[in-house]
N, C-alpha and C positions, 0 to 999 in steps of 0.2 A: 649544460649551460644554454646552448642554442635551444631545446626542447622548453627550456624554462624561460629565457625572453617572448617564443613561439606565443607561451601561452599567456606571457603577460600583454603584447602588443593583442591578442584576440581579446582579455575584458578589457583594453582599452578601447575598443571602437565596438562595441556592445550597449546597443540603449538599455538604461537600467527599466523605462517602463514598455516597450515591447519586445526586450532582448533579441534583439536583432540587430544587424551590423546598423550602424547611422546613418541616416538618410536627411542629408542636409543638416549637417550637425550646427547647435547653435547653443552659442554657451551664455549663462544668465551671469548677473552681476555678482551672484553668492556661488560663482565658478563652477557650476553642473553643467553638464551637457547632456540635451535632450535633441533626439530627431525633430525639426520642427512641424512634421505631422501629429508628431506625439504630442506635442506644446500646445498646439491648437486645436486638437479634438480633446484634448482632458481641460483645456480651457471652456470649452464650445458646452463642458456637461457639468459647470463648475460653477454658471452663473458668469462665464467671462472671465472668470478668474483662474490663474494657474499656480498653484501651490504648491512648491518645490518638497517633492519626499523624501528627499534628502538633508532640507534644510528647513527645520519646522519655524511659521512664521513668513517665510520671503515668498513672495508673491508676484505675479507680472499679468499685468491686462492682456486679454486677446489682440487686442488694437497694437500694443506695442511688439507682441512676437517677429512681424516681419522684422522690423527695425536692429533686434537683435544681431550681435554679431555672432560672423561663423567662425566654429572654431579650426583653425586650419593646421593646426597638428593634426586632428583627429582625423582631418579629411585628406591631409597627408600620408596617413598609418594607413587608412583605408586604401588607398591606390598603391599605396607599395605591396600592402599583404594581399591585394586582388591581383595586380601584376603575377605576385609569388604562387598565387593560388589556380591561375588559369592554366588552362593544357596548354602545353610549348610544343608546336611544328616541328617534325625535323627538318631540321637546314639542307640534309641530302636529297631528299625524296619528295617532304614538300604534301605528305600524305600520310603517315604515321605518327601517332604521340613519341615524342622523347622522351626517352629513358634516362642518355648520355650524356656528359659532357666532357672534356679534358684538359688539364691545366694547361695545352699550348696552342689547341685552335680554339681562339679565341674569338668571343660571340656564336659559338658554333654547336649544336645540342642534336642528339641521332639517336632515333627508334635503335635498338637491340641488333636489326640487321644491319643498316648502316655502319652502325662506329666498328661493325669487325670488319665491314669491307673496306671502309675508309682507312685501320687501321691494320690492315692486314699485312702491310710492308715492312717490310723493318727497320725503316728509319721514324716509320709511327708508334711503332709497339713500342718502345719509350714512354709514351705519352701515358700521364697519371690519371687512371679513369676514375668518373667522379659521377656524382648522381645530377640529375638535368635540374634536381628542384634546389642544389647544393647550390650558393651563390658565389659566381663566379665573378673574376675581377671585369672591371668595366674598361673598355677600351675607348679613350679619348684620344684624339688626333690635335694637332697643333694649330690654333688659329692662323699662326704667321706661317708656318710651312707644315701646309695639310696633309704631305704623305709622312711624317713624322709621327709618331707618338708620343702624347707629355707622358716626362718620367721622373719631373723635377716640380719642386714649387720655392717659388723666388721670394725668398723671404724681405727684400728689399722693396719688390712691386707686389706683392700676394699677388700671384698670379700664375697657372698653371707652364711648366717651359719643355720643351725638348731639347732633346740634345745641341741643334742648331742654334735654340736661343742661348743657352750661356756660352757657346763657342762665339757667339753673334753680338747680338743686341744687349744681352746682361750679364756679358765677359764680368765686369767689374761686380755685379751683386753677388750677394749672398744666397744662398738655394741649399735645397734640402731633397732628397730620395721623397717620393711620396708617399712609400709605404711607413719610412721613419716618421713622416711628419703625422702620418695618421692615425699612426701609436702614440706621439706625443701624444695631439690633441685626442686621440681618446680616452688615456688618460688623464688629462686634464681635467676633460669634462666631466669626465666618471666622477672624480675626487672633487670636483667640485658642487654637484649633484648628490653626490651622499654626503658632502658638508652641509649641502641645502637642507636633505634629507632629516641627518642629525639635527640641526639649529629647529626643525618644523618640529621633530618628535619631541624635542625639548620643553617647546614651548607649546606643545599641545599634552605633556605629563604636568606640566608646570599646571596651565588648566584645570587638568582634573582633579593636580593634586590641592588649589585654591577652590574646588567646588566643593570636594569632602571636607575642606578646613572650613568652609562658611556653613556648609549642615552642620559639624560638629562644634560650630561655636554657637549655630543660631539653638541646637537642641540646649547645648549647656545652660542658655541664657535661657529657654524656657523651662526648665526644670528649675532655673532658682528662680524663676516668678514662679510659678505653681506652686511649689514649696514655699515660698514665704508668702505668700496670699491665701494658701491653705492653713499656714499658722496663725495668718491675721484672723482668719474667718474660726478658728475654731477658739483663736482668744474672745473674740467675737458673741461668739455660741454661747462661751464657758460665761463671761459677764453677764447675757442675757438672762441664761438660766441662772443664775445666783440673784438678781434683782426678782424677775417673776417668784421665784422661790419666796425670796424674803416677804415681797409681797403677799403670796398665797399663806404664808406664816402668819402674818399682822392681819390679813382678812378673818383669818379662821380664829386667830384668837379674840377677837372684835367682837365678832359672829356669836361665838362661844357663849362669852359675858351676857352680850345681851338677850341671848336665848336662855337662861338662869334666869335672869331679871324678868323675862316674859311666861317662861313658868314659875315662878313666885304668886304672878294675878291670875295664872290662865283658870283655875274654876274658881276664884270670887265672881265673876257673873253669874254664875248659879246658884251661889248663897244670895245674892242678891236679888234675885229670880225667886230665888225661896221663900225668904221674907216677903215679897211682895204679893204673891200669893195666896200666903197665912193671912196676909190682912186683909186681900180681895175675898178670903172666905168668909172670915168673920164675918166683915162688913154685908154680904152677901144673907149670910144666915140670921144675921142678925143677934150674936151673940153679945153682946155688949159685955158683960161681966165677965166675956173669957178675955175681951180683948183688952179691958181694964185691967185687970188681974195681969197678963202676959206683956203691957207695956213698956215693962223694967225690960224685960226680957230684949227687946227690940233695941231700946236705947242703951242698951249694955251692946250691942252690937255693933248699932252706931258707933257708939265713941271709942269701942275696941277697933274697929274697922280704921276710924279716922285718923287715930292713934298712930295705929302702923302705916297708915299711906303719907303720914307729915315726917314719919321715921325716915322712910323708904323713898330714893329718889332712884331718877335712873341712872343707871352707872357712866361717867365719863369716859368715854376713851379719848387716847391718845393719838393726835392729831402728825398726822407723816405726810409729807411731801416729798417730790422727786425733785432735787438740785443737780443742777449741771448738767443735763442731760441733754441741754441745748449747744453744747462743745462740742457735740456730735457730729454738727450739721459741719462746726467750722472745720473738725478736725477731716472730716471727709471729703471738704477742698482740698483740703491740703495733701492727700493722699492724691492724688492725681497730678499733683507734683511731685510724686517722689517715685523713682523707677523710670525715669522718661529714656525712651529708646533713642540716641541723640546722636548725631555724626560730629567726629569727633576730627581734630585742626589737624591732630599726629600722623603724617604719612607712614607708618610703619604695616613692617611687610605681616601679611594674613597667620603667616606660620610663629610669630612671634608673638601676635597680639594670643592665638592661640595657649602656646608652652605658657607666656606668662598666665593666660586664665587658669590652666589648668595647673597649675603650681600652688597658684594661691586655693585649689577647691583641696588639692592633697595636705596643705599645710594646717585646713584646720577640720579638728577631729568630727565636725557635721557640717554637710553642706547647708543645712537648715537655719537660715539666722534668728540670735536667739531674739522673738518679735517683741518679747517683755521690756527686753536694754531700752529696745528700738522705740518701743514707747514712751521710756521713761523719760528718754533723754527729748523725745517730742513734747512730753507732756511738760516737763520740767523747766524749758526754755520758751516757747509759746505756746504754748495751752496748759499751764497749770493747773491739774484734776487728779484728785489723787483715785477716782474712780479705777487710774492703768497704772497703778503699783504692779509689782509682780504680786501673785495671789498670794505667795504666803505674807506679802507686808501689807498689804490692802487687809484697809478695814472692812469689815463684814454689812456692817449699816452702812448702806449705802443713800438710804433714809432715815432722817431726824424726825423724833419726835417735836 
């Protein structure tokens, strides 16, 4: 146990950025302690600024370090553990390190030769040898009668007494043994200090345990936007492609007809071409009797020709337009109304809002909402279009002739 406080009082007075004992320890307002050499040279390379490594975020000016206060536990631990840690004189000799000490001369510590010669009588060899670094009781003397020793504390004045004083002056109080009272209060402190302990761990598992509850609510909640905006969008896709479709359908069949109708005339301009011709040659050669003679010929063309183009008109098509396709615009306000990330009046605790989300994603058999209801029930109340039936009840024309 003493080995194991040993080492806990050493990382307490240990600078966490030049591990080294503290040197002028100074504690920040997010409760670190830095040497404040350390504070001000990683200030000094920082822009002025000293940014706590411990505590990401908190910050303190160079200007402000002096002002800092010191932390005087730390510089407390530090002088007890430098007292405990320094060579001790021996008290006989006055010229050897001490080895010794022993439970009856008190304040008193002796190099190896010493304490056998000092103990070499036998009314010393009694005496419980003990190591010089082992910490031995402190001997206090009596403010009111100084050749005395306190061995009492007056729980009526808290104040240290000797034997003189309660036979004396605090006959009447109440008093206590000092090593009793020190067991007390150390266990008090103790228990009170690992109740501190406990309440700090609590409420720093409590933390952690509302930081994995806000990730695993904030992921929940973006999987079901993702998931129903990846529905929206491929319901989306699917009607897009079903109009250009239909579209590319009515172009091609349009297209069709009237490319028949245009091969129907495409080589009458060459009969035409033809005959004109045959008459440019005549007339040229100068046959008159042939072109007499062949004139029926020509006006049986004519009025077979005429015939069939008074027959023949161009084909009609069927006239489509796109309706409703301007809901669009409205319907995609109104989507930006719908999902809004809101703070909500309910103070309930993070682990409850949690179980309930996840209750209701277990209770139904897809997290995926079905986005066709979700339309129908939009379309059907303000924006009436039957463009977002669900597909198998949506009609296929989407355009009227």
């Amino acid at each position: 146990m003493a080995a194991e406080n040993q080492d806990t009082i050493e990382d307490s007075i240990i600078c966490y950025i030049c591990h080294r004992v503290y040197d002028d320890p100074r504690i920040l307002p997010c409760s670190h302690t830095y040497c404040r050499k350390c504070l001000e040279e990683t200030a000094l390379a920082n822009k002025d600024q000293f940014e706590c490594p411990l505590h990401e975020g908190f910050t303190v000016s160079k200007n402000t370090i002096e002002s800092l206060p010191i932390n005087r536990i730390i510089r407390h631990l530090i002088n007890i553990y430098g007292s405990r840690q320094s060579p001790i004189e021996c008290s006989n000799c006055h010229s050897a390190v001490s080895e010794y000490r022993c439970d009856k001369c008190e304040n008193e510590t002796f190099c190896s030769k010493c304490y056998q010669t000092v103990h070499k009588p036998p009314v010393m060899q009694k005496h419980q040898q003990m190591s010089a670094n082992e910490t031995a009781l402190k001997v206090n003397f009596c403010t009111s009668h100084r050749d005395e020793k306190v061995k009492y504390w007056c729980l009526t004045c808290s104040q240290l007494l000797c034997t003189d004083c309660i036979l004396l002056e605090h006959k009447a109080h109440q008093y206590n043994l000092i090593p009793k009272m020190v067991q007390e209060l150390e266990l008090k402190i103790t228990n009170n200090l690992n109740n501190i302990q406990m309440l700090v761990d609590e409420k720093l598992n409590q933390a952690i345990e509302c930081i994995n509850e806000y990730g695993n609510i904030a992921d929940s909640y973006r999987k079901r936007i993702q998931d129903t905006m990846s529905c929206l969008r491929q319901a989306i896709d699917e009607h897009e492609q079903d109009l250009l479709n239909q579209i590319l359908i009515v172009e091609n069949e349009q297209k069709n007809q009237m490319e028949e109708y245009k091969l129907r005339w495409k080589y009458e301009p060459e009969n035409v071409q033809m005959h004109k011709a045959m008459l440019d040659m005549l007339l040229l050669t100068k046959n008159y009797a042939i072109l007499l003679n062949g004139s029926q010929e020509f006006e049986d063309y004519v009025t077979r020709t005429n015939d069939v183009l008074k027959q023949t008109s161009i084909p009609i098509a069927s006239y489509y337009e796109l309706i409703e396709l301007d809901q669009l615009e409205a319907i995609k306000k109104y989507i930006f109304h719908c999902g809004r990330y809101v703070k909500t009046n309910n103070c309930l605790l993070v682990r409850s809002a949690l179980k309930q989300h996840s209750t209701q994603e277990h209770s139904s058999d897809s997290t995926v909402p079905d986005i066709h209801v979700a339309l129908v029930e939009l379309t059907s109340n303000e924006y009436p279009n039957v463009m977002y039936l669900p597909k198998q009840q949506r009609q296929k024309r989407l355009c009227r002739k």
